[in-house]
BAKOL-148937 format. One line per field, with one value per atom (N, C-alpha, C, O): residue number from 1; residue in one letter; x, y, z. Coordinates in Angstrom, 1 decimal, decimal comma. Example, Ala and Ser with C-alpha at 12.3 -4.5 7.8 and 13.67 -1.06 7.14 Angstrom:
// BAKOL-148937
nr	1/1/1/1/2/2/2/2 .
rest	a/a/a/a/s/s/s/s .
u	13,2/12,3/13,2/14,2/12,8/13,7/12,9/13,4 .
v	-5,7/-4,5/-3,3/-3,3/-2,2/-1,1/0,0/1,1 .
w	7,8/7,8/7,8/8,5/7,1/7,1/7,9/8,0 .
***
This chain:
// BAKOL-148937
nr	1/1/1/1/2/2/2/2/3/3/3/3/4/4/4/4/5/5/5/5/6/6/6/6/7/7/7/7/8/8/8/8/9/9/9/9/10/10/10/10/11/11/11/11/12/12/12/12/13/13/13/13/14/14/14/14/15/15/15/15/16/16/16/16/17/17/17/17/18/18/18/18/19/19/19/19/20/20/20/20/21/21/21/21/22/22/22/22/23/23/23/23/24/24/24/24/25/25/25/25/26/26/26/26/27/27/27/27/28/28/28/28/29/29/29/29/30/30/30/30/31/31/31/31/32/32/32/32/33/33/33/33/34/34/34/34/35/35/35/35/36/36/36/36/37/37/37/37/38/38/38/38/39/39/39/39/40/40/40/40/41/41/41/41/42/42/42/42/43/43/43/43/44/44/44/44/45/45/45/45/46/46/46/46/47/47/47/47/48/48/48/48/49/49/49/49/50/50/50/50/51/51/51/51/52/52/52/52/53/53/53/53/54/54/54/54/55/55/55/55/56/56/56/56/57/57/57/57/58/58/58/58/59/59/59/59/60/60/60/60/61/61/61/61/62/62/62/62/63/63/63/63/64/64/64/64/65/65/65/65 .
rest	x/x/x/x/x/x/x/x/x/x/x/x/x/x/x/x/x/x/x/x/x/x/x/x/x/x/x/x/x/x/x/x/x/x/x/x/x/x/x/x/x/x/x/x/x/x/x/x/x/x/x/x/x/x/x/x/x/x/x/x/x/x/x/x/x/x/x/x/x/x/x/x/x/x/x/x/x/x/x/x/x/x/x/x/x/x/x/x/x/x/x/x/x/x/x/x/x/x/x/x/x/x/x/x/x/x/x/x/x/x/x/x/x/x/x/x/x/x/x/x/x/x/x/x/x/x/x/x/x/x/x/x/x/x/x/x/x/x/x/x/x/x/x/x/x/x/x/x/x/x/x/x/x/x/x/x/x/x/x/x/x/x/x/x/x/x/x/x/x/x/x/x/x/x/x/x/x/x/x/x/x/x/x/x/x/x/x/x/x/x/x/x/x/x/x/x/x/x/x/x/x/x/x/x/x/x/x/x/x/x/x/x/x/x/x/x/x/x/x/x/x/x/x/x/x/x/x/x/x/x/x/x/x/x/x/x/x/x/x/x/x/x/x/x/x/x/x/x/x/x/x/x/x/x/x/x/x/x/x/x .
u	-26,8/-27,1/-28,4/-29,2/-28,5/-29,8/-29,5/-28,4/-30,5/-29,8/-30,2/-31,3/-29,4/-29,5/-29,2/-28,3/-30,3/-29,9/-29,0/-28,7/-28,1/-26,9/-27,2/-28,2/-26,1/-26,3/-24,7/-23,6/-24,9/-23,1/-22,3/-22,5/-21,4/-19,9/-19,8/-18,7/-21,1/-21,0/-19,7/-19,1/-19,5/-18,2/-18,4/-19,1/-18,1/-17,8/-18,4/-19,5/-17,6/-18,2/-19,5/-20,3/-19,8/-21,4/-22,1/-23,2/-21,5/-22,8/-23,0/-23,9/-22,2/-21,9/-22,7/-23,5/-22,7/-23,6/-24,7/-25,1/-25,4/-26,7/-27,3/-28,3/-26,2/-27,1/-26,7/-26,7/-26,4/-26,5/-24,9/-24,9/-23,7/-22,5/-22,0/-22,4/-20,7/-20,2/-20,2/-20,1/-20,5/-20,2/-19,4/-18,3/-19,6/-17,9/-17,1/-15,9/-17,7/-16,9/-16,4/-15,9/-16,6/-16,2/-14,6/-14,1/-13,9/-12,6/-12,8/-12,8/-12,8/-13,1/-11,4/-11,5/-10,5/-9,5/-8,9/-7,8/-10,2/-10,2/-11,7/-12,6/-11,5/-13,0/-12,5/-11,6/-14,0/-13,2/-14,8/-15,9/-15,0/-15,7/-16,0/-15,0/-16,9/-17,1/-18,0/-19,2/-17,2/-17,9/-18,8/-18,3/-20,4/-20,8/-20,8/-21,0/-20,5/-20,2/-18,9/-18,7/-18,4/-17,6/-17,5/-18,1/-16,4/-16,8/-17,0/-17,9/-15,8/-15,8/-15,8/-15,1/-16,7/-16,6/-15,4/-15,1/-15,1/-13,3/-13,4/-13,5/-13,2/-12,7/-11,7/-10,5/-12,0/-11,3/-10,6/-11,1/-10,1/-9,2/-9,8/-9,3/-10,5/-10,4/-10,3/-10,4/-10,1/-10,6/-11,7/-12,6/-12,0/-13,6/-13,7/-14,8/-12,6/-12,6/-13,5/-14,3/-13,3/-13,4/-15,0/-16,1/-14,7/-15,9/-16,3/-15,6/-18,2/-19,3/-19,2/-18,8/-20,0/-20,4/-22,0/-22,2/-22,6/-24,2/-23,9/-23,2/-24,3/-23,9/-23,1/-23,4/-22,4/-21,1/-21,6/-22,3/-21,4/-21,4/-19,8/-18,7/-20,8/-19,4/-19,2/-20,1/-18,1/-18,0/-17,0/-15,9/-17,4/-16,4/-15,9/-16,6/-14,2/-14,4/-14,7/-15,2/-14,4/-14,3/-13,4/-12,7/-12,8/-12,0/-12,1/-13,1/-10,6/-10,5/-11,1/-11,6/-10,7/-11,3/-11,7/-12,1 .
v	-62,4/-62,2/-63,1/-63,3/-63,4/-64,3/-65,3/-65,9/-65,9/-67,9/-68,6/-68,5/-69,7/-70,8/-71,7/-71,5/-73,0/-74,3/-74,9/-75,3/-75,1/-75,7/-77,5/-78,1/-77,7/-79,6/-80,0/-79,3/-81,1/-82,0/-82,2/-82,9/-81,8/-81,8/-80,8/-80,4/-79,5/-78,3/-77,6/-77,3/-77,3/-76,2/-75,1/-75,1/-74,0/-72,7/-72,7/-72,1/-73,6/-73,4/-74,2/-73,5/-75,0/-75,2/-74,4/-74,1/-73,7/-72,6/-71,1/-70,3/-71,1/-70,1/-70,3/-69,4/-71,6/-72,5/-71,8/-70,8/-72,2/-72,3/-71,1/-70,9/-69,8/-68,6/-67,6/-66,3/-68,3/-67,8/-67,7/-67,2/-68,2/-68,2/-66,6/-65,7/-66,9/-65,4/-64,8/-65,4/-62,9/-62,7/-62,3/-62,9/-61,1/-60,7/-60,3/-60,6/-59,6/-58,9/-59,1/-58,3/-60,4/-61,0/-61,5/-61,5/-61,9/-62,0/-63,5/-63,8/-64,4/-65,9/-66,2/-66,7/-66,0/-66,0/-65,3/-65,4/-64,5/-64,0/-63,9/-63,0/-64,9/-65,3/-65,8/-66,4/-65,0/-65,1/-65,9/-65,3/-66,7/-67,1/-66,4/-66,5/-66,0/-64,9/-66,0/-66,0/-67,3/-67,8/-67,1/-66,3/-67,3/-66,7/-67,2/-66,5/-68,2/-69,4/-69,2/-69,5/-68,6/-68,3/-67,0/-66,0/-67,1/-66,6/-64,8/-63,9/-64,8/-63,2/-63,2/-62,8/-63,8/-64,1/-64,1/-63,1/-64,6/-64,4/-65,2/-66,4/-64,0/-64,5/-65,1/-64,9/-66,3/-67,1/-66,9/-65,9/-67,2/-66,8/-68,2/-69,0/-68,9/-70,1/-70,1/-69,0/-71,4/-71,4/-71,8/-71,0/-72,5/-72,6/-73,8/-74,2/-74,8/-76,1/-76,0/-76,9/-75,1/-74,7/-75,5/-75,5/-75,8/-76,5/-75,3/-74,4/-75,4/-74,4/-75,6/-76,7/-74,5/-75,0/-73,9/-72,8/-74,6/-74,3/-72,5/-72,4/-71,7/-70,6/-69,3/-68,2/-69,8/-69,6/-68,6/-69,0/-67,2/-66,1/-66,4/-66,7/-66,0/-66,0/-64,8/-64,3/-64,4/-62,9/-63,2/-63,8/-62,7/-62,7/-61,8/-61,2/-60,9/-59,9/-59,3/-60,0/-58,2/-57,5/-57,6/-57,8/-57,7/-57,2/-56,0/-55,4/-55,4/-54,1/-53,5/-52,4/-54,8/-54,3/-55,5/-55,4 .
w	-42,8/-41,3/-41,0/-41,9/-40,0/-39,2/-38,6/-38,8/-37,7/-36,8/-37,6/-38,0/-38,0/-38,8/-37,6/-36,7/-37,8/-37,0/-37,2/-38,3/-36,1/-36,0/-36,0/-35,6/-36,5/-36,5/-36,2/-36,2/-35,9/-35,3/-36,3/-37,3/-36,0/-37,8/-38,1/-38,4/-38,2/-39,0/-39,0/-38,0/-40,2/-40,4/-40,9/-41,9/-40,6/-41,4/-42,4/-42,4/-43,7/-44,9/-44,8/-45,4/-44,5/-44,5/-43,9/-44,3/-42,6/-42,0/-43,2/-43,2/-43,8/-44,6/-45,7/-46,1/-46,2/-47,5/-47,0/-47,6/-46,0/-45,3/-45,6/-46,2/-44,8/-44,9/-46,4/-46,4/-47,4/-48,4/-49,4/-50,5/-48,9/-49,3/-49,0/-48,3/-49,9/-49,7/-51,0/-52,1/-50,5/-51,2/-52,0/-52,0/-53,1/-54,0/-53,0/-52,8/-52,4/-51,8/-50,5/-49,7/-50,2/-49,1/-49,3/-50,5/-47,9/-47,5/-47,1/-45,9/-48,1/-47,5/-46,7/-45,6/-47,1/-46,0/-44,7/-44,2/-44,4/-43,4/-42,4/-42,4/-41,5/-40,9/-39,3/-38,8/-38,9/-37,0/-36,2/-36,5/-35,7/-34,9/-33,0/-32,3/-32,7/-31,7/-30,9/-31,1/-29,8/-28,9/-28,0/-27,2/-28,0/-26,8/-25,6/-24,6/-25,6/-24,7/-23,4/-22,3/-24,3/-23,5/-22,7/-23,0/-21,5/-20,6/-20,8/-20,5/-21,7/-22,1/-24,2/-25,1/-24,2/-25,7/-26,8/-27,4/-26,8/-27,0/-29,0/-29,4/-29,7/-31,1/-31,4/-31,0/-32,5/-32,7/-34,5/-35,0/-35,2/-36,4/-37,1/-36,4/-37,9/-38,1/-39,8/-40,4/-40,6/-41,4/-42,3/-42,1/-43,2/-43,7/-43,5/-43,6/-43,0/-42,6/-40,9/-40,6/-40,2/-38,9/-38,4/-39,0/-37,4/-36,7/-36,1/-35,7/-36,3/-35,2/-34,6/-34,8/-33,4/-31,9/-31,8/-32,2/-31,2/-30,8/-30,3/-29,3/-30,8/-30,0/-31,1/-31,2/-31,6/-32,6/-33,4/-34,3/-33,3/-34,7/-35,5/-35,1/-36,9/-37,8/-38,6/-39,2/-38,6/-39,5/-40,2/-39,9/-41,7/-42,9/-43,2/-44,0/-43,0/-43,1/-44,6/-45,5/-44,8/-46,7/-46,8/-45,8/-48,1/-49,2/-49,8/-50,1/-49,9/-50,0/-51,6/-52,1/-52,1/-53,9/-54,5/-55,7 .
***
């Protein structure tokens, strides 16, 4: 968790790099982008290829085991 500076190209998996990787218990195939930018914040499904944008929370969900 926390804001990491955004830069131009960034993807998922580098914003992820940044604030520390994932961990075990993370769901790396399951990851949603929550624009605030938009009008009603509206979640997005992407994958670790996935472009940020200035603004952009990222949530990784869990894994059940």
């Amino acid at each position: 968790p926390g804001s990491y500076s955004y830069f131009e190209g960034m993807t998922v998996r580098m914003a992820v790099a940044i604030a520390g990787g994932f961990t075990r218990r993370a769901d790396e195939d399951v990851i949603v982008i929550i624009r605030a930018n938009d009008p009603e914040q509206v979640e997005y499904e992407v994958t670790q290829g996935g472009r940020v944008l200035p603004g952009d929370s990222i949530e990784v969900e869990r894994r059940l085991f």
